[in-house]
N, C-alpha and C positions, 0 to 999 in steps of 0.2 A: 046825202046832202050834196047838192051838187053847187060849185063852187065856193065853199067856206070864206068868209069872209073875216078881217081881221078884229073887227066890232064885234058879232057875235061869238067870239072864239074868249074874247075877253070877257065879254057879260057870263059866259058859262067857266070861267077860271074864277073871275070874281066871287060868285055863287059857291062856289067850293073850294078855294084857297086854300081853308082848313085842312083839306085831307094834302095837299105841296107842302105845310108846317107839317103834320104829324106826323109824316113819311120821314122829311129829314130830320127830324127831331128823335124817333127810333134808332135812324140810319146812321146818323154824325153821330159825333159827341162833338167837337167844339161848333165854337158860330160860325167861324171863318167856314169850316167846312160844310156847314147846313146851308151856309148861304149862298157856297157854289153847289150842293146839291139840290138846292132849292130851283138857281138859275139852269142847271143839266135837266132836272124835270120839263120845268115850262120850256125848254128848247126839243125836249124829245114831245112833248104834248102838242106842241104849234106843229112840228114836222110830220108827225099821225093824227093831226087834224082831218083832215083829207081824206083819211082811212076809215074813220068813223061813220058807219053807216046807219046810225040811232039804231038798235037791232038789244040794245042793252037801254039801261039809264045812262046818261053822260058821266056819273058819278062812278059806277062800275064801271065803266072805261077807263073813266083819269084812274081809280085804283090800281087797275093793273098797272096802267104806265108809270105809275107814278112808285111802284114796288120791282117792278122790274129796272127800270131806268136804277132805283137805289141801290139795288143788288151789284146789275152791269156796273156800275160806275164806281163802286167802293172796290171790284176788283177790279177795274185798271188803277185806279187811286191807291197805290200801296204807302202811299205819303202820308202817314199818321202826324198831323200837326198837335203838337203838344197845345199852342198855341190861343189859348182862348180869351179872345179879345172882347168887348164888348160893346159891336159895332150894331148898329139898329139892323133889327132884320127889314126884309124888302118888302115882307106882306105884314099888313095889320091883321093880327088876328083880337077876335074880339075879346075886350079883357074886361073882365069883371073885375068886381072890387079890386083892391089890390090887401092880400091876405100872406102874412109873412110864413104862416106855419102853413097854408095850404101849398105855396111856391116851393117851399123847402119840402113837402112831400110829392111834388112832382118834379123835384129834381133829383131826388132818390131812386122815385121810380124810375126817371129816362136814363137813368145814371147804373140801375138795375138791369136793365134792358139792353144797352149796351155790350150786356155778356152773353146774350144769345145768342143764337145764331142766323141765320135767313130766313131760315123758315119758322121760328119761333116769332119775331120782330113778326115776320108779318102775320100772324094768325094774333098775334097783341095785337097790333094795328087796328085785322079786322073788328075786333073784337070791341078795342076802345070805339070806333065808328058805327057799335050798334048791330052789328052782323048776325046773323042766327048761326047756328052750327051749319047746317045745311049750307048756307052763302059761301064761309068761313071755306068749306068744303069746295064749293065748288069753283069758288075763285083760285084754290089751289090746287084744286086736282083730286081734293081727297074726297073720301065714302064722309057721309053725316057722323060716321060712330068714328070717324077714324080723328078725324076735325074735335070730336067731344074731349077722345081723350089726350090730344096736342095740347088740347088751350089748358084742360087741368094739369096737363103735367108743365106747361110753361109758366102757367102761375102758380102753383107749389115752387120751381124754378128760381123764380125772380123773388119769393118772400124770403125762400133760402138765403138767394143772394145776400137780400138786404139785411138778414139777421147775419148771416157769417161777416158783414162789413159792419158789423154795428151800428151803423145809421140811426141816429138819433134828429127826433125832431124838435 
């Protein structure tokens, strides 16, 4: 693409936002901090704008950046804010109804998720975003059988989690 433009950069962030929430929503746990990893994504996204040569889907590209950016950035961030405030996030994602037991079990699970580790977070990621084994795989490096048996073992992982915490809905 030869000189990116700041219109189109936005029309194609707009269109997939979702995966800038998912990402820090994995990656953080409170809001204060999803909402500066939210803002470290679309800052590392605008800056590899440039880079992107369409060669992928736009959407597999923002994945990467938008999983690597979370990674980089939680390790210079050793600053764990307790702090969970409940300040409006930056992106509207789209919200269906509003469902108090379905919110409460997706605050178990990101609340679950939170005990994994890098590489788990993101093979859930891929995974919640619809990914075949094979994607899942190759967006990380891994064989199709290797990727198969990640995701079963991170979600066995995560139901663990949430039985050894009690979690009740």
């Amino acid at each position: 693409m030869n000189n990116p433009t700041e219109s189109s950069f936005l029309i194609l962030i707009n269109q997939h936002k979702g995966i800038i929430y998912k990402a820090s929503r994995i990656y953080a746990d409170s809001v204060e901090d999803r909402e500066d990893l939210q803002q470290e994504i679309l800052i590392q996204l605008w800056k590899s704008y440039q880079n992107f040569k369409g060669n992928s889907e736009f959407s597999t590209w923002m994945y990467r950046v938008a999983i690597n950016t979370a990674i980089t950035y939680l390790k210079k961030e050793k600053r764990r804010s307790n702090n969970h405030t409940d300040a409006p996030n930056h992106f509207e994602v789209q919200q269906e109804d509003y469902n108090p037991v379905k919110d409460r079990q997706l605050e178990v699970f990101y609340t679950a998720v939170q005990e994994l580790n890098s590489l788990e977070k993101a093979v859930i990621f891929y995974f919640m975003e619809g990914m075949s084994h094979k994607e899942i795989g190759n967006n990380l490096g891994l064989s199709e059988g290797n990727a198969r048996v990640k995701l079963n073992r991170t979600k066995e992982k995560i139901q663990h989690i949430i039985k050894k915490s009690n979690y009740e809905f």
